[in-house]
N, C-alpha and C positions, 0 to 999 in steps of 0.2 A: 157458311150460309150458301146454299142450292140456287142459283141461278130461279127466278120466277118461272119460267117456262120449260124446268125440265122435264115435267110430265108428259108435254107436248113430243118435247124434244126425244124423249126416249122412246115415246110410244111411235114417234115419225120415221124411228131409225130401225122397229122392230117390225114397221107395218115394209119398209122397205126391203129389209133383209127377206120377209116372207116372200116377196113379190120378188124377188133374185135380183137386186139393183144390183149387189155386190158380190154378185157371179162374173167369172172371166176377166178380174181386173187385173188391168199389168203388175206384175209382180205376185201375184197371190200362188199363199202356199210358199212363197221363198222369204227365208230372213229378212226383216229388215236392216238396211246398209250402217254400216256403221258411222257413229257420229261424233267429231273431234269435240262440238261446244253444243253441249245438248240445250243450253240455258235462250242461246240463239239459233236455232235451228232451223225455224219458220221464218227470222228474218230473215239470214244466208239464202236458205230455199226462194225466197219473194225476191230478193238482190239478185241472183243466179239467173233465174228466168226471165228477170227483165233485163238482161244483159249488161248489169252494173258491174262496176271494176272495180279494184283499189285507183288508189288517186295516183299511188305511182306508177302504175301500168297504162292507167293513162295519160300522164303525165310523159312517160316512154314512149308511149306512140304517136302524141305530137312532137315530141323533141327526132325523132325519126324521121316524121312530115316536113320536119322542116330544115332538115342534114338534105332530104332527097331534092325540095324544093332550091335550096342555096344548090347544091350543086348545078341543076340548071338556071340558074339565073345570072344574067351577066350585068342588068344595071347593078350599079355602084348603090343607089340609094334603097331601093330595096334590097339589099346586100346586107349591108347596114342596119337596117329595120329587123331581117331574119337574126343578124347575129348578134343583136339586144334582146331579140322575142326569145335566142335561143340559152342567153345566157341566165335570163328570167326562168326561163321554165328548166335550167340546170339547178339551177340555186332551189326553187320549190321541188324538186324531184330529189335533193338531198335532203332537205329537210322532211320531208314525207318518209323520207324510209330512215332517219330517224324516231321516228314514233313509235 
């Protein structure tokens, strides 16, 4: 079944084409890139751009934050606090790259 509005829709994209919307766009005229998971490719692309991670990349870059933090820190009790925070987010950082 046709989307209700594709008449709109077609006729909006042919009224533009005429009027050159789609002159000079980055990339035109070159292949498009190739694509590992075509089924998600809009999502990845929307993830990407807003500068989402995996969980265990990020997960590695606070366990980093907080190797660099413990090194300078000389109280005992936050000491302490980093290297539960840090054995937490080792334990989640294994388990994520399990999946």
């Amino acid at each position: 079944m046709d989307h209700p509005l594709i008449d709109l829709i077609n006729a909006k994209i042919r009224a533009a084409e005429a009027e050159g919307a789609f002159d000079d766009l980055p990339g035109a005229g070159k292949p498009l890139p190739t694509c590992d998971d075509p089924e998600n490719a809009v999502l990845t692309r929307i993830l990407k751009d807003n500068g989402a991670v995996p969980e265990a990349v990020s997960l590695s870059r606070n366990l980093a934050r907080l190797r660099a933090e413990l090194l300078e820190t000389a109280d005992r009790t936050r000491r302490r606090t980093l290297l539960q925070d840090m054995a937490m987010l080792e334990t989640r950082l294994e388990i994520a790259r399990r999946r």
